[in-house]
N, C-alpha and C positions, 0 to 999 in steps of 0.2 A: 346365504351364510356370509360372514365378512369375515374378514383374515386380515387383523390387526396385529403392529409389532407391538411385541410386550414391554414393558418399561424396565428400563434399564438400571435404574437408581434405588438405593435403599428404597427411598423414601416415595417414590414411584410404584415399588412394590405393597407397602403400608398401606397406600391409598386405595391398592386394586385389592385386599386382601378384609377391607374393613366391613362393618358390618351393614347389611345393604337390609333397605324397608323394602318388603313386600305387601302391598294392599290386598291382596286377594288372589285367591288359587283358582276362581271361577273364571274358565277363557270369555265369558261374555262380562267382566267386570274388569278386567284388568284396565292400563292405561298404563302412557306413555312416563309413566315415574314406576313403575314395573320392571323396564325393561335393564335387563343385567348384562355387565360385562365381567367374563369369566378369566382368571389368570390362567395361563397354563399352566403353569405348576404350583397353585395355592386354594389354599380350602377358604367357602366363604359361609362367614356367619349371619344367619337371617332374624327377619324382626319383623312379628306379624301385628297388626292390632290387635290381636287377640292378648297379648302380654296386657293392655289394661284392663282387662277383664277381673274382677277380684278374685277370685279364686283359683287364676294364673299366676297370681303374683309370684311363688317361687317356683316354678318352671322356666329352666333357662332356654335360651334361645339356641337352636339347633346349628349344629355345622357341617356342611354338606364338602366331599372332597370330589374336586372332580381331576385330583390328578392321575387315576389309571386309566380315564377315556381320552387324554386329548390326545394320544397318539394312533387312532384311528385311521384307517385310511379314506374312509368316509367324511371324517371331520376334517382333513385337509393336509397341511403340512406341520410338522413337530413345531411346538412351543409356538402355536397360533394363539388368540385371544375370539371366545366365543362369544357373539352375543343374541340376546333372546327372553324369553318370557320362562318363569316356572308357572305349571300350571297343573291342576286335579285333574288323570284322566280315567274316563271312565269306558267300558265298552260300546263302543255303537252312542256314544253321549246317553248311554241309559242313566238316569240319575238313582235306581232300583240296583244297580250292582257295585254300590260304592265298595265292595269286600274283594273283587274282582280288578279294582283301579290302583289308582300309585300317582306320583309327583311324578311328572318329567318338565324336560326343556326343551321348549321351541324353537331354535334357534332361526332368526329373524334376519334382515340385512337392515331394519329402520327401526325407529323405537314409536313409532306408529302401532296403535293395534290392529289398524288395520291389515299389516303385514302378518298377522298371527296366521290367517287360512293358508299366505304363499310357502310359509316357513315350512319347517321339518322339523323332524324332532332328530336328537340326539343322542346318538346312539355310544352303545359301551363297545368296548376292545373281542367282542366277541360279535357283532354286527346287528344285534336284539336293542329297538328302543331304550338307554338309560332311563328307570324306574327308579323310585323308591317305592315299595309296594307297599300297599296298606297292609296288608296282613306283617308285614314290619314294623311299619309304623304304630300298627296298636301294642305292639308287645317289649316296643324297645324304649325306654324313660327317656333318651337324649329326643326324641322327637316327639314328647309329647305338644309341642308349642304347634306340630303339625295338625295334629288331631282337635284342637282349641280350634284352630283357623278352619279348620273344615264344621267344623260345627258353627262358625260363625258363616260363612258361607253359607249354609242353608246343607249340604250333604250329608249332616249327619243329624242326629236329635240325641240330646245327652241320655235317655233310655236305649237308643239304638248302639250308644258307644259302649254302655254297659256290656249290654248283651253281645256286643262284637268282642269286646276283653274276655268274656265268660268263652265263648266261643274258637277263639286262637288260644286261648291259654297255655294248650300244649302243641304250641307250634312249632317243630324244628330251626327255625330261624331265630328264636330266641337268644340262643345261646350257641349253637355251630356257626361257624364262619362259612363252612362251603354245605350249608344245609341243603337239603334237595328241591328242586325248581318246585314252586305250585303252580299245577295247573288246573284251570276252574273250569273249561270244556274243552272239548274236543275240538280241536284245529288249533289250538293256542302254538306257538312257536314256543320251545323252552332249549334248554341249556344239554348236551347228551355228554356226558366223560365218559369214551370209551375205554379206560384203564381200571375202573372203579365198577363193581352194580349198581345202573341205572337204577335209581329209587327217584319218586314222584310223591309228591302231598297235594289234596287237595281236601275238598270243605264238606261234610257230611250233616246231617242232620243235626248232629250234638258233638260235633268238633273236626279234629284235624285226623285225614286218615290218610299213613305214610304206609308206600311199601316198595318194593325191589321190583320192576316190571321187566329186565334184562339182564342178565350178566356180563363179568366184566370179560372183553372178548381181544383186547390189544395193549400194547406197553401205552404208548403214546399215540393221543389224538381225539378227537369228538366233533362236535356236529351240532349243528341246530334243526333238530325235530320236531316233531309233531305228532298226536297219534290220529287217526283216519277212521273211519266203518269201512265194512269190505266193499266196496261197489258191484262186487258180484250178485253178494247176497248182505244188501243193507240194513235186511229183519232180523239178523243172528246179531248175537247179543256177543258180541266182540271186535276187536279193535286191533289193530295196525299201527306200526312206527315208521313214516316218512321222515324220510331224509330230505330237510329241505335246503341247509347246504353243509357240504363238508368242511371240514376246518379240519388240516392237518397240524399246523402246528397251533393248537386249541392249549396248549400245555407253555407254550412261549408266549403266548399272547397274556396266560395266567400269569407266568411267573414271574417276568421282567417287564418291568414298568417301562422302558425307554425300548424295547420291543417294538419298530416296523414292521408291520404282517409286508407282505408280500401278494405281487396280483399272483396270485396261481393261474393259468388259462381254463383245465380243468382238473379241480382239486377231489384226491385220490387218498381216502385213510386205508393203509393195507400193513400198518406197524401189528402186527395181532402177534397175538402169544401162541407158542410151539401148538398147542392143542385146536387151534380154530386156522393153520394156514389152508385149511383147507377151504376157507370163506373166499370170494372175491372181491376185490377193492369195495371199499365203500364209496359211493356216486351219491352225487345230488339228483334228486327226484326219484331213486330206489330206497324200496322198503329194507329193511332190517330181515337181516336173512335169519334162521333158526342156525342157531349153533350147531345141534346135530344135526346129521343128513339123515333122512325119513326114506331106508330100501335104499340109498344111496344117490337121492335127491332133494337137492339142497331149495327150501321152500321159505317162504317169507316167514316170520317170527309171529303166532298168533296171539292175542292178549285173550285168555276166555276164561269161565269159572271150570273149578277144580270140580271133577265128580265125587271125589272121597274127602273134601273139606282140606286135604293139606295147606292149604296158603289160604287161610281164612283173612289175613289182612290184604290180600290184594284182589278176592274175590267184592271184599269191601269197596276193594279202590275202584273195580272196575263197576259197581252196582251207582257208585256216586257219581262218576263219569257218565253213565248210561241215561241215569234219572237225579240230573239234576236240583237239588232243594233250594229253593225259594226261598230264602231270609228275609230278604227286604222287600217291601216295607211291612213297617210295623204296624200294629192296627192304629197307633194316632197319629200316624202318615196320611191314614184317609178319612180324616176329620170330615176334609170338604165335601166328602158323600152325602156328610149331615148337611149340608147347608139346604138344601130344599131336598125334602127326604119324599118320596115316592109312596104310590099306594103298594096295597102289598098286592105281591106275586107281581107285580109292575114291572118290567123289561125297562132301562132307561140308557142312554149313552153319558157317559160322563164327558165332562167337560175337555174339549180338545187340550193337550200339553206334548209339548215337544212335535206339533205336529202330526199326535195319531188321534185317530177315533176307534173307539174299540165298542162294542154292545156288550152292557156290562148284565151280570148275573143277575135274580131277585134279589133285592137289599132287605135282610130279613128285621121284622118289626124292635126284637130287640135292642136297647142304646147300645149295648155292651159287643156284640161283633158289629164284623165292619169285613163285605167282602173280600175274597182275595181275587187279584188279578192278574194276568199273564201279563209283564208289558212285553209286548216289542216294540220299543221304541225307535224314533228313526230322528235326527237332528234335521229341524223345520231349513228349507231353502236359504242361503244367504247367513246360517246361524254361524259363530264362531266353535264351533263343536268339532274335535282334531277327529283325523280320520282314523279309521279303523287298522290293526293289525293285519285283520284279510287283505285292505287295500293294499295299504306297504309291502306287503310282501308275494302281491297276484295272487291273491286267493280268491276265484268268484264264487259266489255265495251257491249256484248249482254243484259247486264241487262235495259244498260239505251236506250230509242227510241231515236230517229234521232230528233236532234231541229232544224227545220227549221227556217233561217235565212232571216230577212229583207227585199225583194229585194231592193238597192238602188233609189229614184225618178231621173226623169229625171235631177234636178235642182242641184241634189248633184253631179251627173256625168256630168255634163256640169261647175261646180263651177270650181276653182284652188283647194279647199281644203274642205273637210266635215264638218270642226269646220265654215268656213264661211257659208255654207247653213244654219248651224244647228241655227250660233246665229241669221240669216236674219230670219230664222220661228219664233224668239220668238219675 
């Protein structure tokens, strides 16, 4: 990261504050006229190829603020100057989970892109990668010139963007300002305000399913979470809240912009309300304790379905977390199956991408479906593909269980495409 003085002069500032061209959100496309310098305290306006596009023409160009991160302590010292790549990421570089990714900033020490793998990315005042997530970006008009450029990109297809709008439509982030985190599987790191009930959204079959999975248990403070399977018993169909680190003053960091966190040595949420002192501090790498004590033993917080249907929206939440749905790709994602098409009942491996080889199902005789596939993708040797949240945060991949996925119905493999089955259910 470089830590440059900021410019001192009107007109200094003018310069660092104007509107910068971005060529591409793709880490394997970007280049050396990419790369951005950020003011500490000014918002900047972008400009993607995508504005010539005709039927972008009156879609304005987005303006991105990044004056409540740069007083991180990660980022360096107050009133620094950032520089670095914006760039699309995706999980694990799967190019299948665009619904799951977001814009962030790489921050780089050279305007090489070769410096892209050494960099970092950039984090907000809460210590979580700065995101703009797509499930944002589809739902909010100042960015749609983001959703243009990912479509010219290659990540999206203008049916796929349909169906992604149809899709978030009722998204809490629309319109709340401190809407509740989404999380799209299990192990994601997200945002916990322990002053407030912890509520969670994530992506269901046919839309956005929001619900309360905590109550509020302290005046001040919160944390960065995570939810878990039980590693005792990893076949029960329920879930766990690690703490993966404390943030006491999670409430200062929100509120004042010119706010230095502080190194804590080992940081202790113990602010709780009259009714829960009975809890003990909250720790990084301890579960979330249950508010009641159970015969007079205080037991981790379990996530599981209701016997008598009371909380039908979070039996939801926990059903989607559990069995993840598969949106992408859409059936004309996988044209290239046609390109030499198989005898029937015929076993074939489709063509290596991103570096896996998978054995793909029977490709059935009709033109109108088109397999569906599991990817696990993995970023080929040597690729520019940013690492993964597990990485950043020590998470080795034996820690987390196996989430079983979906099977697709007959009606969604028999459709031309998953976003039309998904809208005929509703």
């Amino acid at each position: 990261m470089v830590i440059m003085k900021p410019p001192k002069t009107g007109i200094g500032r003018w310069i660092v504050d104007k509107t910068r061209i971005v060529n591409s959100l793709e880490p394997q496309k970007i280049n050396s006229r990419d790369w951005l310098q950020l003011d500490y305290a000014g918002k900047l306006t972008l400009s993607f190829p995508a504005r010539f596009i005709p039927h972008t023409g009156g879609t304005r160009s987005p303006r991105v603020d990044f004056r409540d991160i740069s007083n991180h302590v990660r980022n360096g010292l107050v009133n620094e100057q950032l520089c670095g790549f914006l760039y699309f990421y995706t999980p694990n570089g799967d190019p299948c989970r665009v619904l799951a990714g977001g814009v962030r900033f790489r921050c780089t020490n050279h305007s090489s892109p070769s410096s892209f793998n050494t960099g970092v990315d950039l984090e907000d005042r809460m210590g979580l990668p700065w995101t703009l997530a797509f499930t944002r970006l589809i739902v909010r008009k100042q960015y749609d010139m983001f959703i243009h450029q990912l479509i010219l990109d290659g990540f999206l297809t203008p049916n796929e963007t349909k169906y992604a709008r149809r899709l978030l439509a009722h998204n809490p982030d629309k319109s709340d300002h401190f809407a509740p985190p989404f999380v799209h599987e299990i192990g994601q790191p997200f945002e916990a305000d322990f002053s407030r009930p912890l509520s969670i959204s994530t992506l269901g079959p046919n839309g956005v399913v929001t619900s309360v999975i905590y109550p509020a248990i302290a005046i001040r403070g919160g944390a960065i979470a995570r939810l878990e399977r039980n590693k005792d018993e990893p076949d029960r169909e329920e879930l766990l809240i690690r703490i993966v680190k404390a943030i006491p003053d999670y409430h200062d960091r929100r509120e004042h912009k010119r706010y230095i966190p502080p190194q804590f040595p080992d940081p202790v949420c113990e602010d709780f309300l009259p009714d829960f002192k009975h809890l003990s501090g909250i720790r990084s790498g301890d579960y979330l304790m249950h508010p009641a004590p159970t015969r007079g033993e205080i037991r981790p917080y379990v996530i599981r379905y209701t016997t008598d249907d009371t909380n039908p929206s979070r039996d939801s939440l926990l059903h989607c977390l559990l069995n993840p749905y598969q949106h992408f790709p859409l059936a004309e994602r996988n044209e290239w199956w046609k390109l030499k098409r198989p005898a029937p009942n015929e076993e074939r491996v489709p063509p290596s991408r991103y570096g896996v080889t998978q054995t793909a199902p029977p490709v059935a005789t009709s033109s109108s479906s088109a397999p569906t596939m599991k990817w696990g993708l993995s970023p080929p040797p040597g690729s520019t593909s940013p690492a993964s949240d597990e990485q950043m945060w020590g998470l080795s991949p034996s820690s987390k269980s196996p989430i079983p996925r979906a099977a697709p119905s007959s009606e969604s493999s028999s459709s031309p495409g998953i976003g039309r089955s998904a809208a005929s259910s509703r």
